[in-house]
C-alpha positions in Angstrom: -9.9 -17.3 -15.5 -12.0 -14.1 -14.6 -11.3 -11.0 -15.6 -10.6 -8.4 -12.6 -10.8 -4.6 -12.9 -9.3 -1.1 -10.9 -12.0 0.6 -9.3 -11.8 3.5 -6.7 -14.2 2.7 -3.9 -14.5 6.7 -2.3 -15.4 5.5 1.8 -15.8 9.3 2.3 -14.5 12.6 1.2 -11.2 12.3 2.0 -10.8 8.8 1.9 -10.7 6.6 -1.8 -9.5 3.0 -2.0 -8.3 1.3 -5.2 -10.0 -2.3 -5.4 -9.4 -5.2 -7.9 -12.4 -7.2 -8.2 -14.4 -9.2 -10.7 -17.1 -7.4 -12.4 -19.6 -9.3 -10.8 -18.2 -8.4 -7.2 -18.5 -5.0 -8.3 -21.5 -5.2 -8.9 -22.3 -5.9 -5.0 -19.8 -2.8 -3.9 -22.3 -0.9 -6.0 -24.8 -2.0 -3.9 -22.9 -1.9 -0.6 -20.8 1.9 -1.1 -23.8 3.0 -3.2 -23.1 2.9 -7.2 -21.6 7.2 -7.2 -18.9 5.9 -4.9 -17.6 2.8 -7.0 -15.5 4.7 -10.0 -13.0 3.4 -12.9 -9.5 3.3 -12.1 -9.0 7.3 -13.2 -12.2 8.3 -11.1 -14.6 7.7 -13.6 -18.5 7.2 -14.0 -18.5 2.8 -14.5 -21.7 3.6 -16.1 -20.8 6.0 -18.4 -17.2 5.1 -19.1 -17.3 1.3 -18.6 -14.6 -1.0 -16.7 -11.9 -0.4 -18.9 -9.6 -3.1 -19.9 -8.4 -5.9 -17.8 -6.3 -5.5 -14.7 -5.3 -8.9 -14.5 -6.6 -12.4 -14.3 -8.0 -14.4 -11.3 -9.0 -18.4 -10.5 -12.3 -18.6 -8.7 -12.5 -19.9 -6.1 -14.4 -23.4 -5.7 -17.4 -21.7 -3.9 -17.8 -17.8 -5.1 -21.2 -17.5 -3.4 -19.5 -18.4 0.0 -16.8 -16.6 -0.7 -19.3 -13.4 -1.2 -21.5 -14.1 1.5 -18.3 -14.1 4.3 -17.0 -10.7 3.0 -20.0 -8.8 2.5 -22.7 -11.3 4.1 -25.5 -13.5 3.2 -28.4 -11.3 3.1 -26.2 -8.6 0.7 -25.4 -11.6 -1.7 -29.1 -13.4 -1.3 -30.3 -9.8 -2.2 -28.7 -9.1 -5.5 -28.0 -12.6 -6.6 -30.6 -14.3 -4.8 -30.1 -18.0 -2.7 -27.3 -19.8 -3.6 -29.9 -23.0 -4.6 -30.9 -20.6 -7.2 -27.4 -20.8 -9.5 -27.4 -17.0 -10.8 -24.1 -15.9 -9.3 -22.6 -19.6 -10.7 -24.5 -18.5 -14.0 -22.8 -14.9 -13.5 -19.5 -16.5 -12.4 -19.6 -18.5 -15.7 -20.4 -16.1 -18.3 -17.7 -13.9 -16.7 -14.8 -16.9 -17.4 -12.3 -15.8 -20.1 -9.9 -18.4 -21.6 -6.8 -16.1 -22.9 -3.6 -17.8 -23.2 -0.3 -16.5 -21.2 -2.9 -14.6 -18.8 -1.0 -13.6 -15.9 -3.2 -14.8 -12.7 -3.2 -12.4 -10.0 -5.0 -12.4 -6.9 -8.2 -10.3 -6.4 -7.4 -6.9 -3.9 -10.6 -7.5 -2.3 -9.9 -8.2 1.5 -9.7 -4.8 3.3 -7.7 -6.2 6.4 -4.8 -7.4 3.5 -4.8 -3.5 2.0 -4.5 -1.7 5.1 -1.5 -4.8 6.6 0.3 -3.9 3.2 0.0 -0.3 4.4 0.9 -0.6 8.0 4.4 -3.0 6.9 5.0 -0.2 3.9 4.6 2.7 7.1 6.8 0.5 9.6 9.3 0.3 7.3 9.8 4.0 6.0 9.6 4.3 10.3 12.5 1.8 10.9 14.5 3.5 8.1 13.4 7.0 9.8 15.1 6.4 13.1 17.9 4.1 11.6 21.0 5.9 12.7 22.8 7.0 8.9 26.1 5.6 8.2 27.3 9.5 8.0 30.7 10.2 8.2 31.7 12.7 10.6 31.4 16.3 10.5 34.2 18.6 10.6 33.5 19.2 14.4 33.7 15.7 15.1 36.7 15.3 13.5 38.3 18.0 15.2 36.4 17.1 18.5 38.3 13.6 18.0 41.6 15.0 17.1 41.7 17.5 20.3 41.0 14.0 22.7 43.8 12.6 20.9 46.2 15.1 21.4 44.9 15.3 25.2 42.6 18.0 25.2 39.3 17.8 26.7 37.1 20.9 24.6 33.4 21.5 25.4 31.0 20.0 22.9 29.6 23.5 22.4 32.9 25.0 21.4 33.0 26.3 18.0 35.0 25.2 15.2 37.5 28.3 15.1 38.2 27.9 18.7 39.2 24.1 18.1 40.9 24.7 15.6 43.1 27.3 17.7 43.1 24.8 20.4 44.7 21.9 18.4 46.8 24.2 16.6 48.2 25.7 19.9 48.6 21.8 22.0 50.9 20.7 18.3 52.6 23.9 18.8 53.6 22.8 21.9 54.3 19.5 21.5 57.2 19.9 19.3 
């Protein structure tokens, strides 16, 4: 298992992402957002403050390098960790295994496209439930609207709630 940390990767001034990575993939988004935009969790220097502890716990995959090289490309990887016939990320991948009973294994947040789906299906919902008509029950007027139909009237929809009220009042009136 490797350990995976928070960071905030700011894109630009308005715009900051919280990532979970493995230190040594931080290490390239150093290298690929430039090392002032990749912070701690809380917005931090990682050089002066450090990673922190633990988010949570991942399985490598069988092929790291190629799993590096696909996100960020070959010649980002090849230039911090050199080619993969050369072993250091597997060296780096290695040193970076933890063995810590009951850790909870949790999948890297490292794929951009899987962020920003989360986002969309979180903003399509809160939409949906938006334009959902509400199980309300009816207002006063609509009550009163409904009562005047039954009692044969036909009032205007703009008609106010006094006047209604007179006109229901009067048709029972003379009803009985």
């Amino acid at each position: 298992m490797v350990p995976l940390y928070t960071v905030k990767i700011r894109r630009d001034a308005h715009t900051v992402t919280p990532v979970t990575l493995p230190e040594y993939e931080i290490t390239v988004m150093q290298v690929v957002a430039g090392k002032e935009n990749v912070q701690t969790a809380d917005g931090r220097s990682i050089d002066e403050y450090g990673l922190g502890e633990p988010a949570g716990f991942f399985k490598t995959s069988e092929d790291e390098y190629t799993r590096l090289c696909n996100k960020y490309g070959a010649e980002v990887i090849e230039g911090i960790y050199g080619k993969k016939v050369m072993g250091a990320l597997d060296k780096v991948v290695d040193d970076a295994r933890v063995d810590i009973p009951g850790a909870v294994e949790i999948a890297p947040v490292d794929d951009e496209k899987a962020a920003m789906a989360a986002k969309i299906a979180e903003l399509e919902a809160k939409l949906e439930a938006a334009n959902k008509p509400a199980d309300l029950p009816p207002t006063e007027k609509q009550a009163l609207l409904a009562e005047a139909k039954a009692l044969g009237l036909n009032p205007a929809h703009n008609i106010s709630v006094e006047n209604l009220k007179k006109a229901i009042d009067s048709a029972k009136s003379s009803k009985e």
